[in-house]
C-alpha positions in Angstrom: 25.6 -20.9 1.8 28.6 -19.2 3.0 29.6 -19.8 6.9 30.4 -16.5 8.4 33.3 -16.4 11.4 31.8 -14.4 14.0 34.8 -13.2 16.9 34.1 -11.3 20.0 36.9 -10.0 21.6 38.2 -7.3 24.0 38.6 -3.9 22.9 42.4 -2.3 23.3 43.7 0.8 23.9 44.7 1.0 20.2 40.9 -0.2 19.4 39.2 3.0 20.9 39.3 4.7 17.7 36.8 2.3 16.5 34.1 3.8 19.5 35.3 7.8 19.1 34.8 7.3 15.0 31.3 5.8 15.3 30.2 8.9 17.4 31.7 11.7 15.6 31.6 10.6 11.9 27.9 9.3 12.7 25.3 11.6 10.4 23.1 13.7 12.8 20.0 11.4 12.2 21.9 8.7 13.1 22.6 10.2 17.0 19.4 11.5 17.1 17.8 7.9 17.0 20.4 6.6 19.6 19.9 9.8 21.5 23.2 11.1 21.5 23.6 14.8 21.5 26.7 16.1 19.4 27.6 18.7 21.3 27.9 16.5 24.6 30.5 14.4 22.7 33.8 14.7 24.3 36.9 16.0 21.8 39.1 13.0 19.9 41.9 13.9 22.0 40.1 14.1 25.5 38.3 11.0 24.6 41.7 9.3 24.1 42.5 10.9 27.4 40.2 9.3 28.9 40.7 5.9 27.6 44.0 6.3 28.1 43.2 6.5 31.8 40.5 3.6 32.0 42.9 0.8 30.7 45.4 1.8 33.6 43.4 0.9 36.1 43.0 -3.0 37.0 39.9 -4.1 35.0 38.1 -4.0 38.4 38.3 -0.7 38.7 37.2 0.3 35.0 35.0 3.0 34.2 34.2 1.2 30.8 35.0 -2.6 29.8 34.2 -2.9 25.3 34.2 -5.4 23.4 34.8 -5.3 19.5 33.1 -7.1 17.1 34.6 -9.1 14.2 32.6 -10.7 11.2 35.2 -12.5 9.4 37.8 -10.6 10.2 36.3 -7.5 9.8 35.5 -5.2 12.5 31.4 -4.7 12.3 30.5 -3.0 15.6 31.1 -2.9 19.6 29.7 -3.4 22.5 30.8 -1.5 25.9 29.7 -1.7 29.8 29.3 1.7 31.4 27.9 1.8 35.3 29.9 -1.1 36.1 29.9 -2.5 39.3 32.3 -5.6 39.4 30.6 -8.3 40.4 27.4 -7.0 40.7 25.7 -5.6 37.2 26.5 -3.5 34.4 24.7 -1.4 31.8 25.5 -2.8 27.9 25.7 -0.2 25.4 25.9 -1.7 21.4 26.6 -0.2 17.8 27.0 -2.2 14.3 28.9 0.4 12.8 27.9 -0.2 8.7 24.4 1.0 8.6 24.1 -1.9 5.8 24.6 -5.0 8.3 22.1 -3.9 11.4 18.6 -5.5 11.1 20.5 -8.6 9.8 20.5 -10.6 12.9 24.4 -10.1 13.7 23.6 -8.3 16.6 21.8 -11.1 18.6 24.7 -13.6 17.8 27.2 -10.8 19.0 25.1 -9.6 22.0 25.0 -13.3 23.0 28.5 -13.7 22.5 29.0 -10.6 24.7 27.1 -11.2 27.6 29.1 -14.5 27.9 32.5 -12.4 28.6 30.7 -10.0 30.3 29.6 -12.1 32.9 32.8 -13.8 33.4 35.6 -11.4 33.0 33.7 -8.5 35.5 32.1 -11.6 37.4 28.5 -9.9 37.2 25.0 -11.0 38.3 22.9 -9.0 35.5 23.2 -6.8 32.7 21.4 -3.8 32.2 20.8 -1.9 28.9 18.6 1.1 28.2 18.3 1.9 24.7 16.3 4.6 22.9 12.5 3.5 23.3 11.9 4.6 19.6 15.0 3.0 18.4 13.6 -0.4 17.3 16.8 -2.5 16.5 18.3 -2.7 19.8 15.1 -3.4 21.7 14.1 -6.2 19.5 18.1 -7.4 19.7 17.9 -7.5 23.4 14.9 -9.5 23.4 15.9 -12.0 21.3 19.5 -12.5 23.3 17.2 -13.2 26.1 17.2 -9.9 28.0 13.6 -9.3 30.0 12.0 -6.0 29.1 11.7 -4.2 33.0 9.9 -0.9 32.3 10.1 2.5 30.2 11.2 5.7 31.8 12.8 9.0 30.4 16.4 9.5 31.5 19.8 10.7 30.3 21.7 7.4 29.7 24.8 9.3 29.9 26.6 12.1 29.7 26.7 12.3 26.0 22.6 11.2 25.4 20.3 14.1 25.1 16.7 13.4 27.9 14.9 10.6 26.6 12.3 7.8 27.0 14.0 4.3 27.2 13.4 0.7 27.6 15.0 -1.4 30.3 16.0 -4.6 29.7 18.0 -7.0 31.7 19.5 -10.5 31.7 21.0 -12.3 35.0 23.3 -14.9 34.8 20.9 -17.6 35.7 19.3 -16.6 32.7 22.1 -17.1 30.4 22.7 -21.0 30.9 18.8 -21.2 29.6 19.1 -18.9 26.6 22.3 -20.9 26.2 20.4 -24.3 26.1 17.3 -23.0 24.2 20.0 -22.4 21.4 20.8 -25.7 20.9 17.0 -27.1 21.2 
């Protein structure tokens, strides 16, 4: 059995394309089941914009805080904090880019891994997420990191999702050091 080298780490400036790719080369079924309109997606350039902006500002000021994540190397997927309010909560947003490698468990071990820098780095008390209702994967990722399902409503997420029904889920930092422990039980 092969040991695979799983790395979480901050996303740069010269990372963003990894985030503006997986949103415009995505097929159309694929944003429909995360709930992201194509139309509402901002251009490359203003995206970079954007980004460009973000990083200036001290990370306590951030509109966005993303993580990229590595399998052996290899970048795999990404995680990003939107709604952040530093040192209060957050709301986690995450992708495994190659179709191929999601349902495989990765994300649970990366999600994990994420929360952990999350919570230090922006100094939060809980984590929000909110994915698509019907989109099974993440909901059954978030449970398994130890997030607690809250409730279902329909919202727009953000400013690039279309209206939609989604699921809650949080985890608080006390909560981490037990899902931390219950790994090694």
């Amino acid at each position: 059995m092969t040991v695979q080298r799983l790395t979480v780490r901050e996303m740069q400036l010269a990372d963003v394309d990894i985030r503006i790719n997986y949103f415009h080369d995505a097929s159309d079924d694929h944003l429909l089941r995360i709930g992201v309109d194509r139309s509402l997606l901002p251009t490359r350039d203003a995206w970079h914009e954007f980004y460009k902006e973000d990083y200036a500002r001290p990370i306590r000021n951030r509109i966005t805080f993303s993580l990229v994540w590595e399998l052996d190397g290899e970048v795999v997927g990404f995680s990003s904090l939107s709604n952040i309010i530093f040192g209060r909560e957050a709301f986690m947003h995450l992708h495994i880019l190659d179709a191929t490698k999601r349902q495989s468990g990765l994300g649970v071990q990366f999600v994990m891994k994420s929360t952990e820098i999350y919570f230090k780095v922006l100094e939060l008390e809980r984590i929000l997420s909110e994915p698509n209702a019907f989109n099974v994967a993440p909901n059954r990722t978030l449970q398994r990191a130890g997030f607690r399902y809250l409730f279902t409503h329909e919202t727009t997420p953000s400013p690039i999702n279309f209206p939609q029904v989604v699921t809650r889920w949080m985890l608080e930092k006390v909560d981490l050091s037990v899902v931390v422990q219950e790994r090694f039980l």
